[in-house]
Structures are given as structure tokens and as C-alpha cells.
PyMOL Python script that loads the backbone (N, CA, C, O; Angstrom):
from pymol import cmd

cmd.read_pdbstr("""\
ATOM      1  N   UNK A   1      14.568  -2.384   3.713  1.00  0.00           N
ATOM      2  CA  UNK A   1      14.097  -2.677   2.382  1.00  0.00           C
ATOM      3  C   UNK A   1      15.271  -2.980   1.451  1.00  0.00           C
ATOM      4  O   UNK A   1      15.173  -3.708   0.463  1.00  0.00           O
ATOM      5  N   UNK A   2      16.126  -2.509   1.752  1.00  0.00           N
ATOM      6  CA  UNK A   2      18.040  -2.892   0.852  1.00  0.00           C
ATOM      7  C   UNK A   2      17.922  -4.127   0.538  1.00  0.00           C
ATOM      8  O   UNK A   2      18.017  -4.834  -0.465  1.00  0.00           O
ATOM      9  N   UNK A   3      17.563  -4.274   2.230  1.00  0.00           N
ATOM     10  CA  UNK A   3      18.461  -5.751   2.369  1.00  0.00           C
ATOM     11  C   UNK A   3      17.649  -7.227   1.514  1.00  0.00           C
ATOM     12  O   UNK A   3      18.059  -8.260   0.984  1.00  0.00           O
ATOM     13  N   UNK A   4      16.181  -6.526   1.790  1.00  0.00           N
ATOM     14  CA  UNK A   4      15.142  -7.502   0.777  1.00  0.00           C
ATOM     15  C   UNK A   4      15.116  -7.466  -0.348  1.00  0.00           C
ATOM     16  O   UNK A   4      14.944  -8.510  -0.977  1.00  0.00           O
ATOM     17  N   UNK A   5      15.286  -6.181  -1.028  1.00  0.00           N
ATOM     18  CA  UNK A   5      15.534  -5.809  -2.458  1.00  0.00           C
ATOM     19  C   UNK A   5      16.501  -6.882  -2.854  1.00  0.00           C
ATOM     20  O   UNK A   5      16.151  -7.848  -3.532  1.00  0.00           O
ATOM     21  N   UNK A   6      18.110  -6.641  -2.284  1.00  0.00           N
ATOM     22  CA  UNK A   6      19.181  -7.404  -2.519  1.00  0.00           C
ATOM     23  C   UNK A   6      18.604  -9.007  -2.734  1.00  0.00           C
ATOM     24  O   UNK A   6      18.774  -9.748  -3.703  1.00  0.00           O
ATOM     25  N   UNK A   7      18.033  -9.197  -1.762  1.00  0.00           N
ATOM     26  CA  UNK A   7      18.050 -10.873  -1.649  1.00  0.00           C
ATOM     27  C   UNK A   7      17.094 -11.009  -3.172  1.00  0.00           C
ATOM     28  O   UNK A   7      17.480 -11.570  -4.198  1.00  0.00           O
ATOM     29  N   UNK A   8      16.344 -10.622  -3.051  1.00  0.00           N
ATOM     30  CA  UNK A   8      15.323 -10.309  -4.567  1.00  0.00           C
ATOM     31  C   UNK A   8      15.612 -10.845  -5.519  1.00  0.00           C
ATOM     32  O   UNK A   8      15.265 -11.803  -6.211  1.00  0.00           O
ATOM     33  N   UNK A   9      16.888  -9.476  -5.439  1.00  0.00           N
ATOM     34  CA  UNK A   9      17.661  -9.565  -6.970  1.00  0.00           C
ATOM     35  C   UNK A   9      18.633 -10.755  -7.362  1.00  0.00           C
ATOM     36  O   UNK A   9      18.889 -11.391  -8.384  1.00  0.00           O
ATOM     37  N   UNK A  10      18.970 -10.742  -6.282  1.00  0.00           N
ATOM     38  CA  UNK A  10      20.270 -12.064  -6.578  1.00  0.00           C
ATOM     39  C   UNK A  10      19.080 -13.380  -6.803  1.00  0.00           C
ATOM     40  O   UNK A  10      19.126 -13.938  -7.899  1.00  0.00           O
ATOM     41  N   UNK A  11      18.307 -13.744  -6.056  1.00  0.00           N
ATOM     42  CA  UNK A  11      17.699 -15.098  -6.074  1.00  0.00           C
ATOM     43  C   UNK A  11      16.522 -14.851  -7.835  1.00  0.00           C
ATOM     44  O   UNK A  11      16.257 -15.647  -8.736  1.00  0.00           O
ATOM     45  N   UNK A  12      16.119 -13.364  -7.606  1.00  0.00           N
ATOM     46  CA  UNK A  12      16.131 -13.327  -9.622  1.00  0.00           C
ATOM     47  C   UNK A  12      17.083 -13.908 -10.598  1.00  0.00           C
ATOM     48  O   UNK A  12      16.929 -14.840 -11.388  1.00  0.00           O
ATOM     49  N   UNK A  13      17.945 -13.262 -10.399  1.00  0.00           N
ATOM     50  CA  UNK A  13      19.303 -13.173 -11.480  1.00  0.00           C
ATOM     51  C   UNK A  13      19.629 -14.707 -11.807  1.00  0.00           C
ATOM     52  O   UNK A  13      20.107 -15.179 -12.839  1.00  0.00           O
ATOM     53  N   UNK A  14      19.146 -15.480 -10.375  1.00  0.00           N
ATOM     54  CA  UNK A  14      19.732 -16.824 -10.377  1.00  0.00           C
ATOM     55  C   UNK A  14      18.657 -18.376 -11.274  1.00  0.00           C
ATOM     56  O   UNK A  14      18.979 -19.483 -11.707  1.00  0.00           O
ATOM     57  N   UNK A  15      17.310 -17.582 -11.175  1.00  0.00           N
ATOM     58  CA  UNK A  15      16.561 -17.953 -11.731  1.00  0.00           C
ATOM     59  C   UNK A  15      15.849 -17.666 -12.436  1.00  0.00           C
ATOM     60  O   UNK A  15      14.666 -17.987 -12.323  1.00  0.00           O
ATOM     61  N   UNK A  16      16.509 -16.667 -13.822  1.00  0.00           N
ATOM     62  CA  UNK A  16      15.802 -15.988 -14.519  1.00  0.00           C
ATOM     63  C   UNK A  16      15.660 -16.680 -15.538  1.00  0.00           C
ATOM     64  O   UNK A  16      14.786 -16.216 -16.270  1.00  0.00           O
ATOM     65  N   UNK A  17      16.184 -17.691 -15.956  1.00  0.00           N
ATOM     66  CA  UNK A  17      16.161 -18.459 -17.393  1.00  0.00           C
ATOM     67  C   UNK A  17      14.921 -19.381 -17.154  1.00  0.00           C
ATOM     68  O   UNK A  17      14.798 -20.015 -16.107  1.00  0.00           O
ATOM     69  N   UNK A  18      14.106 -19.423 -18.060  1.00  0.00           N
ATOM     70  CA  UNK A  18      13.006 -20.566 -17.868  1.00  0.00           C
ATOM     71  C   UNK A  18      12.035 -19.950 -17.761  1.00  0.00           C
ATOM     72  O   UNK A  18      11.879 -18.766 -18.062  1.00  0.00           O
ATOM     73  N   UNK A  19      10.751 -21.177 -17.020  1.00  0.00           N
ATOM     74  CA  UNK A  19       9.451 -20.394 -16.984  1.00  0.00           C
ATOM     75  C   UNK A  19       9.504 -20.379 -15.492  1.00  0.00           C
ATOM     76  O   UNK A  19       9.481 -21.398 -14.802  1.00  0.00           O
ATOM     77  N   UNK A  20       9.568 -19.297 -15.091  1.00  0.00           N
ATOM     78  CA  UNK A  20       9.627 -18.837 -13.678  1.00  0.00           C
ATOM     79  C   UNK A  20       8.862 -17.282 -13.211  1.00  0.00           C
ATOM     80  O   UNK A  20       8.861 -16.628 -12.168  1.00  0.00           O
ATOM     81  N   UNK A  21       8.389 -17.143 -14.241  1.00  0.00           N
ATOM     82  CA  UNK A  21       7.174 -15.147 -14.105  1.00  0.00           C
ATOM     83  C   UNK A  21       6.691 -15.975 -12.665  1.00  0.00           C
ATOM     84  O   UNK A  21       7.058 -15.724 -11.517  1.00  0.00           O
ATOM     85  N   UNK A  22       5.707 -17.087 -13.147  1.00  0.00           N
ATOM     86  CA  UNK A  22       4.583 -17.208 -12.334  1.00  0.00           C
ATOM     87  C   UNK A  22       4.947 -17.342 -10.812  1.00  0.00           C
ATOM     88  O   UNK A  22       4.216 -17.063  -9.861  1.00  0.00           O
ATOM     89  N   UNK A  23       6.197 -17.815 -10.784  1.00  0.00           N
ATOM     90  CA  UNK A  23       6.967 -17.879  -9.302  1.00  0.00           C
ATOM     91  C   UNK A  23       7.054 -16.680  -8.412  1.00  0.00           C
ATOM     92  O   UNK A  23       6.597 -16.374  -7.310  1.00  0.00           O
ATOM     93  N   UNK A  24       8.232 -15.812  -9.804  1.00  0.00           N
ATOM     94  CA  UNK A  24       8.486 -14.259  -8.897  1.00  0.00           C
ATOM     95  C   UNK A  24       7.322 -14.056  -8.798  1.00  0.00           C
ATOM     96  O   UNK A  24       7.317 -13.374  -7.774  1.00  0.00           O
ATOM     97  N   UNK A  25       6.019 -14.162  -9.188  1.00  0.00           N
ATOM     98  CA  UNK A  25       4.926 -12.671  -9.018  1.00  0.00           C
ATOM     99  C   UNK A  25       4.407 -13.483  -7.404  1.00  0.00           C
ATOM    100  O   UNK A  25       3.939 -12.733  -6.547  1.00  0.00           O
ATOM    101  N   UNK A  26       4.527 -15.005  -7.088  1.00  0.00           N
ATOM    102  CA  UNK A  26       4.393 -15.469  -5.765  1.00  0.00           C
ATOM    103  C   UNK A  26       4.970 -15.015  -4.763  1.00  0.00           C
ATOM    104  O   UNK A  26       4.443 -14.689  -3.699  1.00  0.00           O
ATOM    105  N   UNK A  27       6.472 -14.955  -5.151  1.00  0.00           N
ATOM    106  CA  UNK A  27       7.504 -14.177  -4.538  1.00  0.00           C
ATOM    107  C   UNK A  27       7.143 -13.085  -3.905  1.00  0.00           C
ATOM    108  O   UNK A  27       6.769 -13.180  -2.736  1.00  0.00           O
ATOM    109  N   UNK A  28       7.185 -11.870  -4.536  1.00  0.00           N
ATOM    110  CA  UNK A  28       6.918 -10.554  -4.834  1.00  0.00           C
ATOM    111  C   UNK A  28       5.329 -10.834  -3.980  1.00  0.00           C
ATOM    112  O   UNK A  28       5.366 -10.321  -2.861  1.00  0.00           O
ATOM    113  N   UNK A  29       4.604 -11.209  -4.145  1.00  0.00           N
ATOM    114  CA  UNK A  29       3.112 -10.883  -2.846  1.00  0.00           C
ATOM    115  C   UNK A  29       3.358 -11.410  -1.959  1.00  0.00           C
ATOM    116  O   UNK A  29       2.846 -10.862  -0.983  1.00  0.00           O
ATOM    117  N   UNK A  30       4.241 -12.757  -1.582  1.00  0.00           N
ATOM    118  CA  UNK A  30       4.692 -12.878  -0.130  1.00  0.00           C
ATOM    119  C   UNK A  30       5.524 -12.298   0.683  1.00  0.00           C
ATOM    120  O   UNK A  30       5.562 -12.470   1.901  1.00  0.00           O
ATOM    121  N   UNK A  31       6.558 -11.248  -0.273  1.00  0.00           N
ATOM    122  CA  UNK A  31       6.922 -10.466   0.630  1.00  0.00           C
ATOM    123  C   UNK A  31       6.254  -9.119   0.756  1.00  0.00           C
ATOM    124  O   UNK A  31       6.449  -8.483   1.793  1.00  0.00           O
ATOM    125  N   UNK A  32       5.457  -8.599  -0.230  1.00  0.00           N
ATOM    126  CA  UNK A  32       4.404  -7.800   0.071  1.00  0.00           C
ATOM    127  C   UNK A  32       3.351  -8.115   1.375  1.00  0.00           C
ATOM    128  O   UNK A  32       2.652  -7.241   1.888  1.00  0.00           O
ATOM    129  N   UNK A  33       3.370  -9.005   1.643  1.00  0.00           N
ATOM    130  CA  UNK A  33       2.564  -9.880   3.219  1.00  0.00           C
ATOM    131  C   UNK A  33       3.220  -9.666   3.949  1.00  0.00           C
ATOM    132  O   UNK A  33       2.769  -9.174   4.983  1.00  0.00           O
ATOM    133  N   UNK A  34       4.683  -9.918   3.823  1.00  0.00           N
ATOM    134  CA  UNK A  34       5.581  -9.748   4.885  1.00  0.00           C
ATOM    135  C   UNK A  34       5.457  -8.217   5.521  1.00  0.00           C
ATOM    136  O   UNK A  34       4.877  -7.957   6.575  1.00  0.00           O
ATOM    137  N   UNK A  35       5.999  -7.439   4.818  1.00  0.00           N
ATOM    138  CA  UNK A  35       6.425  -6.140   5.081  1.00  0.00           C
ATOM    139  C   UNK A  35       5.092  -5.265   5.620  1.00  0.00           C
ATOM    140  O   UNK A  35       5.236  -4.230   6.271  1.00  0.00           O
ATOM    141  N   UNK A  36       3.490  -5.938   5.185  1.00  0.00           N
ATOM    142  CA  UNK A  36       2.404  -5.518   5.563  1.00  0.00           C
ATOM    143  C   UNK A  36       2.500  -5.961   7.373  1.00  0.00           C
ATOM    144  O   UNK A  36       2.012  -5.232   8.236  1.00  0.00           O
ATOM    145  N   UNK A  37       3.009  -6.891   7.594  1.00  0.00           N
ATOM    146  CA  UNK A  37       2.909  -7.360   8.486  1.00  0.00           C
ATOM    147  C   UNK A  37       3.817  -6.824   9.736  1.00  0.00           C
ATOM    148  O   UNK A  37       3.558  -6.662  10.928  1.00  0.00           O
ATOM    149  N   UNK A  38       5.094  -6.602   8.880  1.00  0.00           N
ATOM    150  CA  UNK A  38       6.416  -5.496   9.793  1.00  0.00           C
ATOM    151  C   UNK A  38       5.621  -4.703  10.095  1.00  0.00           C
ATOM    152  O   UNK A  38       5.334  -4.697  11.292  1.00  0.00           O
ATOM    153  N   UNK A  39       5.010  -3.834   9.321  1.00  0.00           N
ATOM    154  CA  UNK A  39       4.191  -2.847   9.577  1.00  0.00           C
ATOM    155  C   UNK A  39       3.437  -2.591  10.307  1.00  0.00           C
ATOM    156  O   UNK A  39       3.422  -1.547  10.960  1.00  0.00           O
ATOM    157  N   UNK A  40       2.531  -3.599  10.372  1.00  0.00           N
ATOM    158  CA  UNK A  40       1.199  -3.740  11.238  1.00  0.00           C
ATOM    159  C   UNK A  40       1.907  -3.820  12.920  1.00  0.00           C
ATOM    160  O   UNK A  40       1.522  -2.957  13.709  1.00  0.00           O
ATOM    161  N   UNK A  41       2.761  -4.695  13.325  1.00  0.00           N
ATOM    162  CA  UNK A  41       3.191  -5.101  14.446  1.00  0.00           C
ATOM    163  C   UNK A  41       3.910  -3.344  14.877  1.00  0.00           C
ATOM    164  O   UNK A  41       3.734  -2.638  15.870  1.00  0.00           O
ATOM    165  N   UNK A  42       4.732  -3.135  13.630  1.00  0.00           N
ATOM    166  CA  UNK A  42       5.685  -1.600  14.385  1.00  0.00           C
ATOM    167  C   UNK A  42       4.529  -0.491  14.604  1.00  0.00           C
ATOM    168  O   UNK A  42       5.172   0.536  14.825  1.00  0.00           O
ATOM    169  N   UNK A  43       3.383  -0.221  14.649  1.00  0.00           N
ATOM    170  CA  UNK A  43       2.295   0.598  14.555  1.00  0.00           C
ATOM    171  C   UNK A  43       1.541  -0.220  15.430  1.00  0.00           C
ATOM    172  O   UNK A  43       0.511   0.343  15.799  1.00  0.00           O
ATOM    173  N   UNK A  44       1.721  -1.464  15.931  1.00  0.00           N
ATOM    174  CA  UNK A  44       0.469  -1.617  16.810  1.00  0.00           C
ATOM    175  C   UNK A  44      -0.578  -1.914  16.321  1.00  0.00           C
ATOM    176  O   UNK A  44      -1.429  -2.406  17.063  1.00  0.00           O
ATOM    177  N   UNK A  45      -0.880  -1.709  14.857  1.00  0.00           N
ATOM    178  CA  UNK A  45      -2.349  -1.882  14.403  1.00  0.00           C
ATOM    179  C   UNK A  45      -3.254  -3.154  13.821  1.00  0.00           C
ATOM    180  O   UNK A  45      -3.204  -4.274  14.328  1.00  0.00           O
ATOM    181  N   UNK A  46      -3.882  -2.896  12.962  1.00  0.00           N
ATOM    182  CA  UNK A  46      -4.257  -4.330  12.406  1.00  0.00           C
ATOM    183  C   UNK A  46      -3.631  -4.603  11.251  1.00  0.00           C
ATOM    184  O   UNK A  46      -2.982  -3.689  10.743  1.00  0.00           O
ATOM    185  N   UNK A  47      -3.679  -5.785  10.645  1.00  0.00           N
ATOM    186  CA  UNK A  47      -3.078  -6.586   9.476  1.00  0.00           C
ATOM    187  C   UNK A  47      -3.706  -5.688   8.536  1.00  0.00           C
ATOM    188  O   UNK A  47      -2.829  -5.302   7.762  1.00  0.00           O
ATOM    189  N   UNK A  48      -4.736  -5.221   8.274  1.00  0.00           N
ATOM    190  CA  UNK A  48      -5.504  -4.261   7.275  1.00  0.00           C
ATOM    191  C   UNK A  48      -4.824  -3.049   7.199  1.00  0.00           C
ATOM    192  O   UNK A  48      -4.330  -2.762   6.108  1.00  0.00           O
ATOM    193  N   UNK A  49      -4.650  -1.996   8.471  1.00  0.00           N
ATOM    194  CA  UNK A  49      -4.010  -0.976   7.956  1.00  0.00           C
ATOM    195  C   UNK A  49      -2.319  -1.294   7.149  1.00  0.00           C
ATOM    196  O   UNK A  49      -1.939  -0.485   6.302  1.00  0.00           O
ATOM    197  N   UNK A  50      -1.239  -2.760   7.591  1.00  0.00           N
ATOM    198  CA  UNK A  50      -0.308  -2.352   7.520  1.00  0.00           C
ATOM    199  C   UNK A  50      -0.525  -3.185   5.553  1.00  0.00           C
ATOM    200  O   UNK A  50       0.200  -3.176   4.558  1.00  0.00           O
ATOM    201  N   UNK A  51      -1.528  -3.619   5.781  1.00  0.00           N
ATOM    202  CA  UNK A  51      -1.548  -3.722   4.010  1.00  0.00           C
ATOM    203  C   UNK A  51      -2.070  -2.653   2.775  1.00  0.00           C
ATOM    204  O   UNK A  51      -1.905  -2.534   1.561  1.00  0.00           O
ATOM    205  N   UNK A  52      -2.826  -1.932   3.906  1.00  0.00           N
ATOM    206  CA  UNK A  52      -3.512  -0.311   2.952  1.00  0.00           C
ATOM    207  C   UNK A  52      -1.880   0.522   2.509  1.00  0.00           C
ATOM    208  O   UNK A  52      -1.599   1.006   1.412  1.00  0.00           O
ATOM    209  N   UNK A  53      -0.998   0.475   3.759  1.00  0.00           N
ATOM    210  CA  UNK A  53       0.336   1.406   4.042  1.00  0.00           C
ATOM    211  C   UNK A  53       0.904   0.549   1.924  1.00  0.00           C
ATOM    212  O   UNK A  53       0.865   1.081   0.815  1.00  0.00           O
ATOM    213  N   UNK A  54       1.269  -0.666   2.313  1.00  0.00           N
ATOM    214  CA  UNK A  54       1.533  -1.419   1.195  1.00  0.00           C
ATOM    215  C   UNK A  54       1.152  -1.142  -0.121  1.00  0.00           C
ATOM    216  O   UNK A  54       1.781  -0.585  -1.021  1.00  0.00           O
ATOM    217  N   UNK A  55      -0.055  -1.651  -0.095  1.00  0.00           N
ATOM    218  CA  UNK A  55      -0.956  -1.866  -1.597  1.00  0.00           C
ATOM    219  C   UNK A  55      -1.006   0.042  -1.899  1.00  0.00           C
ATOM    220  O   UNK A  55      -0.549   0.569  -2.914  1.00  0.00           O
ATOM    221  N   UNK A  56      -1.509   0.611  -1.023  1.00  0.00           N
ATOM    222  CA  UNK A  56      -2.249   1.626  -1.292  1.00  0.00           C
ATOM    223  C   UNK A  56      -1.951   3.262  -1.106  1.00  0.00           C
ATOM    224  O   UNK A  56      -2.434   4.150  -1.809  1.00  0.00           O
ATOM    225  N   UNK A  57      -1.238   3.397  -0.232  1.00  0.00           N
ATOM    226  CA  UNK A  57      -0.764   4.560   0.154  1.00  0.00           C
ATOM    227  C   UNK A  57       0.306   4.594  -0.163  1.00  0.00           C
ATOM    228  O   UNK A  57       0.448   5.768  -0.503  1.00  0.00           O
ATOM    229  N   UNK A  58       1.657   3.872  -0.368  1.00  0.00           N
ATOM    230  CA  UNK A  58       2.668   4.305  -0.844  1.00  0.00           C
ATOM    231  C   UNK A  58       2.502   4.091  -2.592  1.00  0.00           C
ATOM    232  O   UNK A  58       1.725   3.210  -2.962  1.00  0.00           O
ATOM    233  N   UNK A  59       3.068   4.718  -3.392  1.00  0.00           N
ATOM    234  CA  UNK A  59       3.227   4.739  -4.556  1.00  0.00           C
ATOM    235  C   UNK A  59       4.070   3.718  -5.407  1.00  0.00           C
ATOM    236  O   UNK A  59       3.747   3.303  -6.520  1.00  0.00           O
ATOM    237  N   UNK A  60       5.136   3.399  -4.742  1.00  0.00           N
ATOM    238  CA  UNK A  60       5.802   2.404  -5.701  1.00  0.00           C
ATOM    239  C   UNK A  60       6.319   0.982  -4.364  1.00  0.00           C
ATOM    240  O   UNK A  60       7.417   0.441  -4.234  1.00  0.00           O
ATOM    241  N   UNK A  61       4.649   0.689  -3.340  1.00  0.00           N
ATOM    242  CA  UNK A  61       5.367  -0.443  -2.557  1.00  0.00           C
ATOM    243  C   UNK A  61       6.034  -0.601  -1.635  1.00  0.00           C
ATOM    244  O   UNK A  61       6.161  -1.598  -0.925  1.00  0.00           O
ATOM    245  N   UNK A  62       6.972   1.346  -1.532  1.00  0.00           N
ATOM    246  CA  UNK A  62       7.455   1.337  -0.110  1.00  0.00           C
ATOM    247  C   UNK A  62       9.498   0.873  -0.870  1.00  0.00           C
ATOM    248  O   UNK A  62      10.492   0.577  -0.207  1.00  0.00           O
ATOM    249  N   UNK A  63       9.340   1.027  -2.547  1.00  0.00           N
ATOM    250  CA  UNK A  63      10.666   0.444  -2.724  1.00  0.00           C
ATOM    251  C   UNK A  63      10.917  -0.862  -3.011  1.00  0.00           C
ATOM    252  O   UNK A  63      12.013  -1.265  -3.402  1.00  0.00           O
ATOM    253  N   UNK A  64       9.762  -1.683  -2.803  1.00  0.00           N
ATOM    254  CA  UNK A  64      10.204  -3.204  -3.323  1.00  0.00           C
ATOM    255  C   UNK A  64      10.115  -3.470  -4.574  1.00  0.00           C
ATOM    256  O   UNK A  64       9.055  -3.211  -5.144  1.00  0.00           O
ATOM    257  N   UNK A  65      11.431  -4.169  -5.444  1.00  0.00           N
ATOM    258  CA  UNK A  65      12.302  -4.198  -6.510  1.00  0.00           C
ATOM    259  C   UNK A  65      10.704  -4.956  -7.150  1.00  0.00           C
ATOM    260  O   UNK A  65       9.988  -5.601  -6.383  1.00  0.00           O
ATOM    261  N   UNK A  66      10.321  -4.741  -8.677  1.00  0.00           N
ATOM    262  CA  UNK A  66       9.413  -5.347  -9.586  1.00  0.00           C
ATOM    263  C   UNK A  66      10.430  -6.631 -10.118  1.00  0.00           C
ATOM    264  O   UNK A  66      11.578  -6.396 -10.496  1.00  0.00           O
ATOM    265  N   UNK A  67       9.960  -7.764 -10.100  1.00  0.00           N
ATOM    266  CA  UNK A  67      10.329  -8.945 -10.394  1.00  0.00           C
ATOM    267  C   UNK A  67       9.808  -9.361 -12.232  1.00  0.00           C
ATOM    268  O   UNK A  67      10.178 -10.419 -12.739  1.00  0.00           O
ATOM    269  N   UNK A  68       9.044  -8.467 -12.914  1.00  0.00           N
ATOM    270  CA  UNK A  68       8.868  -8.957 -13.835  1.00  0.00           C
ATOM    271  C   UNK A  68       9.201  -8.266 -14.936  1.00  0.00           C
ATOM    272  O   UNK A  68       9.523  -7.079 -14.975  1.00  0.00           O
ATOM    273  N   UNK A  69       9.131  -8.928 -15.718  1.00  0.00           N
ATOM    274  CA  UNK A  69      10.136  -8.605 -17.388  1.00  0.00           C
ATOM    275  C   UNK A  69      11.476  -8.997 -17.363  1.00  0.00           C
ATOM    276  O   UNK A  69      12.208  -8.642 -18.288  1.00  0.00           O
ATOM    277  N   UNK A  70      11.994  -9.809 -16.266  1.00  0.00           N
ATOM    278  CA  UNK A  70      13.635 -10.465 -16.539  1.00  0.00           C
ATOM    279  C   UNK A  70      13.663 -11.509 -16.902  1.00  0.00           C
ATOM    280  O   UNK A  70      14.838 -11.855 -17.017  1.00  0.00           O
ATOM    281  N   UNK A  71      12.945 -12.323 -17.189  1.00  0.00           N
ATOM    282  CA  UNK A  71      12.355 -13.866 -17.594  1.00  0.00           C
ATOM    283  C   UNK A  71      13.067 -13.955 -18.437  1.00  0.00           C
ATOM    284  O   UNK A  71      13.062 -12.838 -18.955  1.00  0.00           O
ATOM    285  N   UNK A  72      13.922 -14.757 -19.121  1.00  0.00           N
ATOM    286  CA  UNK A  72      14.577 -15.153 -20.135  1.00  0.00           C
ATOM    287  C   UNK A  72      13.693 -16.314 -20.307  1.00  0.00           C
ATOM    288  O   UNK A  72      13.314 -16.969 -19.335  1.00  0.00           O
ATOM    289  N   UNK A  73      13.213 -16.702 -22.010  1.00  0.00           N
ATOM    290  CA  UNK A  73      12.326 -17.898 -22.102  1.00  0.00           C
ATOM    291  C   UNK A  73      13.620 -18.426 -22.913  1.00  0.00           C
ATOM    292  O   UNK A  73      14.200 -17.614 -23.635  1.00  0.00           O
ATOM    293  N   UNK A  74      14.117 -19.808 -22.821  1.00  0.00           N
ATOM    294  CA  UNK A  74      15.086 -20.620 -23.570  1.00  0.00           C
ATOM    295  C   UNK A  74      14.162 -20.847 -24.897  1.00  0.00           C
ATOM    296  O   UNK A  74      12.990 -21.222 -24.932  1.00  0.00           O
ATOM    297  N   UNK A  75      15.320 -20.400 -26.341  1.00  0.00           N
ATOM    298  CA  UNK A  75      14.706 -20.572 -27.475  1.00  0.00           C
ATOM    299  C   UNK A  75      15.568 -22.174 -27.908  1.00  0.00           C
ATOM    300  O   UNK A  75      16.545 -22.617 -27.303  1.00  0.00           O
ATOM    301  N   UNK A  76      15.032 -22.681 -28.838  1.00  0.00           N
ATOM    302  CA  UNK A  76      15.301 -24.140 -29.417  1.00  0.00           C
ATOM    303  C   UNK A  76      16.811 -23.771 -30.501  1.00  0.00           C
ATOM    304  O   UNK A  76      16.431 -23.452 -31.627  1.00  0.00           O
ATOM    305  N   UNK A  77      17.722 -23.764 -30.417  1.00  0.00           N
ATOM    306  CA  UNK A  77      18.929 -24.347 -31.412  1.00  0.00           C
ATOM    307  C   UNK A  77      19.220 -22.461 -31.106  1.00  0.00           C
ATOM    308  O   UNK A  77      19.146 -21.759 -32.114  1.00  0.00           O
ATOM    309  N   UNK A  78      19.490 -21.844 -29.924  1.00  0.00           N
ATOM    310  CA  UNK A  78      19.823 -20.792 -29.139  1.00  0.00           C
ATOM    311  C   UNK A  78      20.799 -21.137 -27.870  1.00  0.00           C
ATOM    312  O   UNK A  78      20.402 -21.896 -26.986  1.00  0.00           O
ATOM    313  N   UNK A  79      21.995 -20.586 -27.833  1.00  0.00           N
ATOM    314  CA  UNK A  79      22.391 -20.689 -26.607  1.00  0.00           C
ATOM    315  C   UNK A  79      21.586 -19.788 -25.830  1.00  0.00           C
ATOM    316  O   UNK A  79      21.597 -18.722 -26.445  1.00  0.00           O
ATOM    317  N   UNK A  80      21.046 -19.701 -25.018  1.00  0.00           N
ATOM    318  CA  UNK A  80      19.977 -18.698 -23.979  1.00  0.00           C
ATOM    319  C   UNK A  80      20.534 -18.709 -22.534  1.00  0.00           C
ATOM    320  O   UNK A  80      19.848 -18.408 -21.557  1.00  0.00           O
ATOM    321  N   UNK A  81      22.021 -19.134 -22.471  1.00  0.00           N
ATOM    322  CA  UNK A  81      22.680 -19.158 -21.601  1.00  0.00           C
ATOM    323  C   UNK A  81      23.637 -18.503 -21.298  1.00  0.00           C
ATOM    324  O   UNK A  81      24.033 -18.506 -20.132  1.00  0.00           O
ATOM    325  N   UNK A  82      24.286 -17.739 -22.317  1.00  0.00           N
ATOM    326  CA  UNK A  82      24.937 -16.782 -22.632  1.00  0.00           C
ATOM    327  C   UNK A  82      27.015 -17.722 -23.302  1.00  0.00           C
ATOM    328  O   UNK A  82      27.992 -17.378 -23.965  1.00  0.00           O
ATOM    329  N   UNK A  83      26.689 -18.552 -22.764  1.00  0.00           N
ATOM    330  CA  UNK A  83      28.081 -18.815 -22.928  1.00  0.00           C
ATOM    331  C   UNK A  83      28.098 -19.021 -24.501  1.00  0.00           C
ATOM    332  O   UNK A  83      27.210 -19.584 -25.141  1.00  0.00           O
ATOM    333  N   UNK A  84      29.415 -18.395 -25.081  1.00  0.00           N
ATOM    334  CA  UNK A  84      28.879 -18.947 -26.922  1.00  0.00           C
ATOM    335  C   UNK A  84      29.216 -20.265 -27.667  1.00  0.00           C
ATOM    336  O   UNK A  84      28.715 -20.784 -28.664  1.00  0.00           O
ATOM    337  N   UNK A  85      30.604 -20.766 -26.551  1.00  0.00           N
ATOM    338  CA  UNK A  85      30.846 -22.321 -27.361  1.00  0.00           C
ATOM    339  C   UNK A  85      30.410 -23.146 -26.342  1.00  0.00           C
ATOM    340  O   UNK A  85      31.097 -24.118 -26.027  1.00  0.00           O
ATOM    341  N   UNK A  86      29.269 -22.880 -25.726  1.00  0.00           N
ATOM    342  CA  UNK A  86      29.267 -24.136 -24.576  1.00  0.00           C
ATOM    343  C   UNK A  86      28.613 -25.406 -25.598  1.00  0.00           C
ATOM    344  O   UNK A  86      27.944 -25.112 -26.588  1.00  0.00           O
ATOM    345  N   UNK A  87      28.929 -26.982 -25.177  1.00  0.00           N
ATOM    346  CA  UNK A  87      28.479 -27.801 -25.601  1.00  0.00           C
ATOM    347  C   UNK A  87      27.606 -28.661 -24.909  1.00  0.00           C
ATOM    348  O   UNK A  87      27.630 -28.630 -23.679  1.00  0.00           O
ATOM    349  N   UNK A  88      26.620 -29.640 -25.660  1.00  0.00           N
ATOM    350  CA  UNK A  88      25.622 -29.934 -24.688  1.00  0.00           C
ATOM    351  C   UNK A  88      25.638 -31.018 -25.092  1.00  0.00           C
ATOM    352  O   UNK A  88      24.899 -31.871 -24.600  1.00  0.00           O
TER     353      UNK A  88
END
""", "prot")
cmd.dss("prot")
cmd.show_as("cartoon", "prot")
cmd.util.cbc("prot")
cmd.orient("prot")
């Protein structure tokens, strides 16, 4: 789970400026599929239990990083980029 978290965060960080919520929250349930699916195969069971383990029985996901509220929305006559003399 580190290692997915990590990738997460960095490919967040990298695309946090803009309109991009609606992406991560795509993000964030396909690897919620994924990890239902690690699951299901390491247990032997069906695709259903290793998504109950997911959605339902663990409390915060099992550890996978929340993708939302980092959204930076670009404001008009704002650098929203952080640099302060950049020119455009």
C-alpha cells in the first residue's frame, strides 16, 4: 500500500492545478478495484468479498491516501503557480 500511496501522491502533486477533482476521484475507485481484486485472488475468493474487505470492513480503505481537497482552481490576474515574478 506505500508503494501505491507514493505513486498517488506524486502523480497528485503533479496535477493538482486545474480542474482535475473529477479525475482523482476516477483514480482513487480504480485503484480501489484494484486492491479489491489483490484481495480477492490472495484469499481465493470472489470479486465481492475482496470489495466488502475494501468498501466495508476496513475503516479508512485499508490506508489508501484521499485524493480530494488538493485541487488548486487557477484564479484570473493570480499567479496560482506559485512562482512570484514568473512572466507569461
Amino acid at each position: 500500500m506505500e508503494d501505491v500511496n507514493r505513486f498517488l501522491r506524486g502523480w497528485a502533486a503533479y496535477f493538482r492545478f486545474g480542474n482535475s477533482s473529477r479525475h482523482f476521484n476516477e483514480i482513487r475507485s480504480y485503484a480501489r478495484m484494484r486492491m479489491a481484486l489483490v484481495l480477492r485472488k490472495r484469499h481465493r475468493r470472489s470479486r465481492g468479498f475482496g470489495w466488502s474487505v475494501v468498501a466495508f470492513q476496513s475503516p479508512d480503505q485499508l490506508g489508501l491516501v484521499t485524493l480530494s481537497g488538493i485541487v488548486v482552481a487557477p484564479r484570473p490576474f493570480r499567479d496560482w503557480r506559485g512562482m512570484p515574478n514568473a512572466r507569461r
